[in-house]
Every structure is written in C-alpha cells, then in structure tokens.
ROTORDREN-9336 format. One line per 2 residues: number of its first residue (from 1); their letters; for each residue x, y, z of N, C-alpha, C. Coordinates in Angstrom, 1 decimal, decimal comma. Layout:
BEGIN
NUM = a = X Y Z X Y Z X Y Z | ...
% end
This chain:
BEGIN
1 = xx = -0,1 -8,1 19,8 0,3 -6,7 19,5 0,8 -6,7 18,0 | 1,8 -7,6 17,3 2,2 -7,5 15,8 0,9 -7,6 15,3
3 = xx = 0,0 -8,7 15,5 -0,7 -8,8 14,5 -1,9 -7,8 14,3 | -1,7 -6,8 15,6 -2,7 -5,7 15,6 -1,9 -4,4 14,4
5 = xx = -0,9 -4,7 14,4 0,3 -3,6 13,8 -0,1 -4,2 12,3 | 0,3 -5,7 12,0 -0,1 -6,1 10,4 -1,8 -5,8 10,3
7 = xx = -2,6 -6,0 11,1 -3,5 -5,6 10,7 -4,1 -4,1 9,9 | -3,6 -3,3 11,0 -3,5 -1,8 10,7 -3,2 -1,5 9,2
9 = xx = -2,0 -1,9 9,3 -1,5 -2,1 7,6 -2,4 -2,3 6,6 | -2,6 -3,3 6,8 -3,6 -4,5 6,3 -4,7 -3,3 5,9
11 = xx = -5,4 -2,8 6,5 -6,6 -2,4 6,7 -6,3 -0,7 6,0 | -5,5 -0,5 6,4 -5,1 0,9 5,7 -4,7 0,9 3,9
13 = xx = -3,8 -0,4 3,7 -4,1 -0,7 2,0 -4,9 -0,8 1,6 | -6,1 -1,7 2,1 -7,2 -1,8 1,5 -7,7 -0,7 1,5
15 = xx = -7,8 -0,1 2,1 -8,6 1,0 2,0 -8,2 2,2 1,2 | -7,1 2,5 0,9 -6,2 3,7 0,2 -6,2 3,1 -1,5
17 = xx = -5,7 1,7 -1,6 -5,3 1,8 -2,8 -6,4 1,2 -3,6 | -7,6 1,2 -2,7 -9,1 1,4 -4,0 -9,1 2,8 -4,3
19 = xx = -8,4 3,9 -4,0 -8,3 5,1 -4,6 -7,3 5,2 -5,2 | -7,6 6,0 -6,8 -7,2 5,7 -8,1 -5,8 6,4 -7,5
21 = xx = -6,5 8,2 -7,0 -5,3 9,1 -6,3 -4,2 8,7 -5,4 | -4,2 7,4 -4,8 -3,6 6,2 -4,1 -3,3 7,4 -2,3
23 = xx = -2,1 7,6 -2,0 -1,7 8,1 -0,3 -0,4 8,3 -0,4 | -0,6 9,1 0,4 1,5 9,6 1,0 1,8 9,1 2,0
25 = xx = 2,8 8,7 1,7 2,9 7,8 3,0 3,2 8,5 4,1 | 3,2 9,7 4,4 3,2 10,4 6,0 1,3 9,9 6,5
27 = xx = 0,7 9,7 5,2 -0,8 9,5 5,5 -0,7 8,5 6,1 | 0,3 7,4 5,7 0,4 5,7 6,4 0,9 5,7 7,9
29 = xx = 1,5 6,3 7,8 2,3 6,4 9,0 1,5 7,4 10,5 | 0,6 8,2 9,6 -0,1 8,7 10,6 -1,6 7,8 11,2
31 = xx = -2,2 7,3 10,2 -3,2 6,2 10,7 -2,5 5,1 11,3 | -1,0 4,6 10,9 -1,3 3,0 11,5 -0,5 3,7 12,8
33 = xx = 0,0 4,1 13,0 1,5 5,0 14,0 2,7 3,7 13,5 | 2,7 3,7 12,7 4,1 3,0 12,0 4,6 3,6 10,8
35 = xx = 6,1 3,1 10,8 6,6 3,6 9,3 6,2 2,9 8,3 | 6,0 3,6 7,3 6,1 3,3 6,1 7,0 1,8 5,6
37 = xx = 8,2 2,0 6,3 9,6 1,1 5,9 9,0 -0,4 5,9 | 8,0 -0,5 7,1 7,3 -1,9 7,3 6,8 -2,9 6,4
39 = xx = 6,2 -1,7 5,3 6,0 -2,3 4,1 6,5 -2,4 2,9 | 7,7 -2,0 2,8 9,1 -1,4 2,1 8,9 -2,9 1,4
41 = xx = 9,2 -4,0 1,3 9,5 -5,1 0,4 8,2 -5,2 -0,3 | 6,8 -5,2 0,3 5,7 -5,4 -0,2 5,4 -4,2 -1,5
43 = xx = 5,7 -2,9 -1,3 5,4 -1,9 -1,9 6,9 -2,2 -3,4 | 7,7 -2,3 -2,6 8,8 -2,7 -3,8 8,4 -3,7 -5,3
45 = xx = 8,1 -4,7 -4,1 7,5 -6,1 -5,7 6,4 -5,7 -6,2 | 5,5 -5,1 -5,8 4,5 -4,5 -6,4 4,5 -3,2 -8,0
47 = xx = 5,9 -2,5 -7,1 5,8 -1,5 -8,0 6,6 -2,3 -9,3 | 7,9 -3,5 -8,9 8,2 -4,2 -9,9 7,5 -5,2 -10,7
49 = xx = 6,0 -5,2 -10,6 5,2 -6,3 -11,2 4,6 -5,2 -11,9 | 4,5 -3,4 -11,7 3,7 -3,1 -12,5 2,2 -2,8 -11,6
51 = xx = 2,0 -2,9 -10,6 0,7 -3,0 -10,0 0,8 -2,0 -9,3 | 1,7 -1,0 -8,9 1,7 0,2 -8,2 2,5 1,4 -8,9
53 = xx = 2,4 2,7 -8,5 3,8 3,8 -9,0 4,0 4,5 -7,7 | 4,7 4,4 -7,7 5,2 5,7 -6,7 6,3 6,7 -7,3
55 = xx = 5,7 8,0 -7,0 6,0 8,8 -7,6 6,2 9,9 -6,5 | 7,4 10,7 -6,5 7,8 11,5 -5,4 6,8 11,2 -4,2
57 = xx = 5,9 12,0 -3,7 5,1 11,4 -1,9 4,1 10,7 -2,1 | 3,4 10,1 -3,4 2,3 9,5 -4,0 2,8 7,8 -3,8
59 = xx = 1,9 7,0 -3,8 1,9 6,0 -4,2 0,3 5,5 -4,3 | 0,6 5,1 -5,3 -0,7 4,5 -6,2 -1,3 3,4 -6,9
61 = xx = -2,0 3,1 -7,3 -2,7 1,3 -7,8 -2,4 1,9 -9,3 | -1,1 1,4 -10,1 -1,1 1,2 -11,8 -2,9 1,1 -12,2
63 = xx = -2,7 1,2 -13,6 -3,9 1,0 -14,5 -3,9 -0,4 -14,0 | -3,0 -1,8 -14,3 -2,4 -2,8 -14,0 -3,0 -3,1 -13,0
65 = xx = -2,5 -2,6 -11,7 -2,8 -2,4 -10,4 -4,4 -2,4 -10,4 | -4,7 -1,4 -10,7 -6,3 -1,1 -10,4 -7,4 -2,6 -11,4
67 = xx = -6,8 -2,7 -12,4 -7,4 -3,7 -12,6 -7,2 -5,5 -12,0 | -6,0 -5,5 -11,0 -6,0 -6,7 -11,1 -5,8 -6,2 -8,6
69 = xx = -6,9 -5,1 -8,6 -6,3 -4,7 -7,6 -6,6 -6,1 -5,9 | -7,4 -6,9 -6,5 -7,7 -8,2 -5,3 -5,9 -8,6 -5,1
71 = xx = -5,3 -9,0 -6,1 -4,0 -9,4 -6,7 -3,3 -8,5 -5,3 | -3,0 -7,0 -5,9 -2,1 -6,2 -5,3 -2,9 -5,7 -3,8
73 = xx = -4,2 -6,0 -2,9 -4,1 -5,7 -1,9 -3,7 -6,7 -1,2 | -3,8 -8,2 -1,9 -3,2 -9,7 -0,6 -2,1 -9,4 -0,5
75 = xx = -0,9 -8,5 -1,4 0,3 -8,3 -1,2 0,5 -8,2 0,0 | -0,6 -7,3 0,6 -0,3 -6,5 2,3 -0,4 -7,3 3,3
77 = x = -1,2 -8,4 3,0 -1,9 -9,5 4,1 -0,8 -9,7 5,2
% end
C-alpha cells in the first residue's frame, strides 16, 4: 500500500512538472488522495537548488528546473 501511495506521487510529478505552468497543489492532493505535506522535504530542496518556484498555489519546474528537469523529477522517486 505505501509504495502504491509513493508511486502516485511518483507518477503525478512526472507528469505535472513537464508543464512549464507546473500544479496547485489542491491538484496533488486531489489525484493522489494525499497531502501535499508528503512531499514537503522533496519540493523544499528543490526549490533550494533552484529547479522549482513556488509561488502563492503554483508550483513549477525553474528555467533551471525545466532544463535539467530528469535531475528534478528523480527528486520524487
């Protein structure tokens, strides 16, 4: 069952943050039925390396991000 939960995750980054417009996270929380908070450390170092923004309900793949985006979706693995 967790690993169906990290999967979800898993599978919902990939898929969101190949869009430039990136997701809200009520959007995360509605596809996987988990919180957001789950990913709280992953989304953190990310946004501290420069490979993400989050910005009021947005979060998004940086220029950074989008170019080095293989880099910032194994974050989620």
């Amino acid at each position: 069952v967790i690993e169906q939960v990290e999967n979800l995750s898993f599978e919902f980054m990939l898929n969101t943050l190949r869009l430039k417009q990136g997701f809200e996270p009520d959007l995360f929380e509605h596809h996987t039925g988990q919180s957001i908070s789950i990913i709280k450390n992953q989304l953190s170092q990310a946004e501290d390396l420069g490979l993400i923004v989050i910005s009021g309900k947005q979060i998004r793949p940086s220029e950074k991000g989008y170019n080095f985006l293989n880099d910032l979706i194994e974050r989620f693995l």
